[in-house]
N, C-alpha and C positions, 0 to 999 in steps of 0.2 A: 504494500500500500504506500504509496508517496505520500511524503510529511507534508504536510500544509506548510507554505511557506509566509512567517508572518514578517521579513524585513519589510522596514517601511519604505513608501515611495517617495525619493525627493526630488522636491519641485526647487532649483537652481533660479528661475527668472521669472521677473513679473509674466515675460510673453507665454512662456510655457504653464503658470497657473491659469490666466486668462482664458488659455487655447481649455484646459480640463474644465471649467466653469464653461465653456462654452459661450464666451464675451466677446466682442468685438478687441480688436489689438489695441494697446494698450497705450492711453497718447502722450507715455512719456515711457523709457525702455527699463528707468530703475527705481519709479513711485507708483502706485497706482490708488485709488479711493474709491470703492467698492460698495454698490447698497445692495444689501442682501437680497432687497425683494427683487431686483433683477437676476439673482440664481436660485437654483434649485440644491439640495444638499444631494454630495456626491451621490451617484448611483452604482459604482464603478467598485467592487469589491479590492479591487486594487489598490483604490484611493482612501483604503478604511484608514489604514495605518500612515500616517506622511509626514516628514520631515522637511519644514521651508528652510529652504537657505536666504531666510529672509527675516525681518522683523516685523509682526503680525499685531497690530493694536484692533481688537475690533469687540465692539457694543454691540450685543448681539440678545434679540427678543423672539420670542415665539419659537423656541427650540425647545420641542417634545421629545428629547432622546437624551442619552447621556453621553459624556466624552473625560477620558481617558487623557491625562496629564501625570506621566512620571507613574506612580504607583497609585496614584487616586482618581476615581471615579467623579465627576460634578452634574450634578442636575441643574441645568442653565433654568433661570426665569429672567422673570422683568429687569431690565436696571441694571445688566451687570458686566463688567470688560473684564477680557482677560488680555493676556503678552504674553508674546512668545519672541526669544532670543534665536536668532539664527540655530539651524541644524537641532533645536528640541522634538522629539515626536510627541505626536499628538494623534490619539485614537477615536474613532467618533464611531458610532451605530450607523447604520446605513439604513435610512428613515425615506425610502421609493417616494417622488413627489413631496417631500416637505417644503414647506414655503416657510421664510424668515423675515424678519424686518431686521434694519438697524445697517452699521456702515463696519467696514474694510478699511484700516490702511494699511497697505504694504507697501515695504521701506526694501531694498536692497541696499546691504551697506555700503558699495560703491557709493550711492546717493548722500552719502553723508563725508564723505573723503574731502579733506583739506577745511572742514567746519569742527570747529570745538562739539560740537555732536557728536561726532564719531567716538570721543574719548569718552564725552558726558552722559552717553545712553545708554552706556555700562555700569553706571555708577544709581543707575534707578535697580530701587530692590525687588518691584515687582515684578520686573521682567526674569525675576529667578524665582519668582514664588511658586508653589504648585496650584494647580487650576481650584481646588477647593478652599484657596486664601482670595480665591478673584474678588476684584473690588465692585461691591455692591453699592449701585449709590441711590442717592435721593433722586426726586422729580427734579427740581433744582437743578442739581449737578447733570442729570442725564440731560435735557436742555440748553447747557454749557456746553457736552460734549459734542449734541451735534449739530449747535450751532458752528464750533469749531472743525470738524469736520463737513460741513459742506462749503463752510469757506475756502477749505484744502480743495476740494471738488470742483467748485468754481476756478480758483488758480490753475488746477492739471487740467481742468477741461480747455482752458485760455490758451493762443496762440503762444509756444516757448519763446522768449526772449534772456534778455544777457541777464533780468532781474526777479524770473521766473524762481530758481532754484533759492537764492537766497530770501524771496519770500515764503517759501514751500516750507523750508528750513526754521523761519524764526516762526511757523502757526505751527509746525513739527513740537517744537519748543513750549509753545504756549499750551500744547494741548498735555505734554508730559507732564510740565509743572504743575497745570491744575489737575492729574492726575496724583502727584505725590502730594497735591496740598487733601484730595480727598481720602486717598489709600492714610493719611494721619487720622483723618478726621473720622476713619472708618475703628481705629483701636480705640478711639474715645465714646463712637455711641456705641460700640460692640463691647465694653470696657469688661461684662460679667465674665462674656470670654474670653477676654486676655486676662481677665484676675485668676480665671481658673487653671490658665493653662502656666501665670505664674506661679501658681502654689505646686503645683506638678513637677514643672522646673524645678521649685527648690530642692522639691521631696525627693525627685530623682540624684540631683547632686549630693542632696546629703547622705543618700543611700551610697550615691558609686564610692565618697572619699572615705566610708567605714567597713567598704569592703575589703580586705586583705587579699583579692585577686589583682589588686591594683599592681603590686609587683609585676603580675605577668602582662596585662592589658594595655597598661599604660594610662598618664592623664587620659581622662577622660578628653574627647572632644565635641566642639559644635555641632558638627556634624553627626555624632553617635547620639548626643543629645537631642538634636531637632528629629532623629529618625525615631528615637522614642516615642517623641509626644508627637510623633505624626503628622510634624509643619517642615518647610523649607526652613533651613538655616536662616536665610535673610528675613525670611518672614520673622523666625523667632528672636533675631537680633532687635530687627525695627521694633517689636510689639514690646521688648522689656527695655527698650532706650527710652518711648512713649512715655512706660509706666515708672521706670525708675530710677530712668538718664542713664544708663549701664547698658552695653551692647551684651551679646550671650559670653563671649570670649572674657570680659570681662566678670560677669556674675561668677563663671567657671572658677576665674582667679581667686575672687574675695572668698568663696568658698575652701576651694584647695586651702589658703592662707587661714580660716577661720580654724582648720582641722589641722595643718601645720604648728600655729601656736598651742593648741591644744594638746598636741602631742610632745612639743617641747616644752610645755609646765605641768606635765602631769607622768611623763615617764623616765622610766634613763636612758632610750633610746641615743647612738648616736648620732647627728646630723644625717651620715650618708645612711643611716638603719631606715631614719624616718625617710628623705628622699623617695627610696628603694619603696618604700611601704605607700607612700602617694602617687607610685607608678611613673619616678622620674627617671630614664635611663641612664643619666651622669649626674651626678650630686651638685657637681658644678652648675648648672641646669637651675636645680632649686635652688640652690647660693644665689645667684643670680637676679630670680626672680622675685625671692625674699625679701633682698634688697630694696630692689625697685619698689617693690609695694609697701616696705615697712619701714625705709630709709636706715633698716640698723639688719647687722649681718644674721643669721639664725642662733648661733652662739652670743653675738651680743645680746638680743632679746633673751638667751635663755639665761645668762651671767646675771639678768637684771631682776630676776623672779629669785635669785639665792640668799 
């Protein structure tokens, strides 16, 4: 029996997604602004699975199926965007005839070359989050988004000129920003569930640094951490900076350090015992980081407890 082959399919250029939506060419070669209710969702079993080599913003309503981001499932309603960073896959149900509303942008990163964009569109945490952190917004905001989006529509529809791209570029801008100012504002009215998922956080750290496998495992990380509580890393950075000014890499520290002092005034472990015991691979490592956090070495702090 032949295995089912599930690699995903990827779509390199605006013309080559165009051509699979079965849209007119594209009238510009590395942007295009997309309204849903002009396609249909894929029908092409092919096209379940797909990887854009591209960067994907889009507002999307009236999606009766599910889709498949990283390890988690999203049940899309009203109101809510998600990003995708170039080469992410992305799994959707194949819903025969589905009709959508809501708008498309796609970005080919060539389109941002020699613009502070190209650096600064990496540096937004959503476009790392997994689809079940997608930013849900108000009536409000969803009205901002696409008023700002058929702005873009209007521009790429317009004859190209020499000032074309650089205004494409500063609504590109305008529409990510007031994305980060919503994706904040989205930890403050959703606050029960970032309080819950920081007490989880805690409970998880205090559990890894009293574990005695830490010798073998190692510090704990971000990443071991957000795979617990079953959020993207950035997602779980941004949501405890919100709540506490403190990124996750950060929390990690003041823990590790809460359980370090702990262990230096309460045992006669040596330096490099405890290191070993909080999962550091070189003592020097903890020396190190002690410092930085406590301004005084681990033996000075423990000389001062005598």
């Amino acid at each position: 029996m032949k295995k089912e082959n599930h690699k995903p399919y990827v779509i390199h250029s605006i013309s080559e997604l165009h051509r699979i939506l079965a849209l007119p060419k594209p009238e510009h070669p590395l942007v295009s602004v997309i309204d849903f209710e002009e396609i249909t969702c894929f029908s092409d079993e092919a096209y379940k699975s797909l990887a854009y080599g591209l960067y994907c913003i889009a507002l999307k309503k009236g999606f009766e199926g599910k889709m498949k981001y990283g390890q988690n499932d999203y049940d899309f309603d009203e109101g809510v965007m998600s990003f995708f960073s170039p080469n992410q896959v992305v799994t959707t149900e194949i819903t025969p005839d589905l009709k959508l509303s809501g708008w498309w942008l796609v970005i080919h990163p060539d389109f941002l070359l020699n613009y502070t964009l190209s650096k600064a569109i990496k540096e937004y945490g959503y476009f790392s989050y997994a689809v079940n952190e997608a930013l849900h917004l108000s009536d409000k905001e969803e009205l901002q988004v696409i008023a700002i989006m058929k702005s873009l529509q209007q521009e790429y529809l317009s004859p190209i000129d020499q000032y074309s791209q650089d205004v494409m570029i500063s609504q590109i801008e305008l529409l990510l920003n007031y994305c980060n100012r919503f994706y904040n504002r989205q930890f403050i009215t959703r606050k029960h569930v970032s309080h819950d998922l920081l007490v989880s956080a805690e409970g998880l750290l205090t559990a890894f640094f009293e574990d005695d496998s830490l010798i073998l495992k190692g510090v704990p990380t971000v990443q071991l951490l957000a795979a617990k509580l079953n959020v993207s890393p950035h997602y779980l950075s941004d949501m405890l900076r919100q709540l506490t000014g403190q990124n996750a890499q950060q929390h990690i520290q003041n823990k590790l350090m809460e359980r370090a002092k702990e262990l230096l005034t309460t045992t006669s472990l040596s330096v490099s015992e405890i290191a070993y015991k909080l999962g550091f691979e070189y003592p020097q490592s903890f020396n190190k980081l002690f410092k930085n956090k406590m301004s005084v070495s681990p033996v000075t702090f423990r000389t001062s407890f005598e």
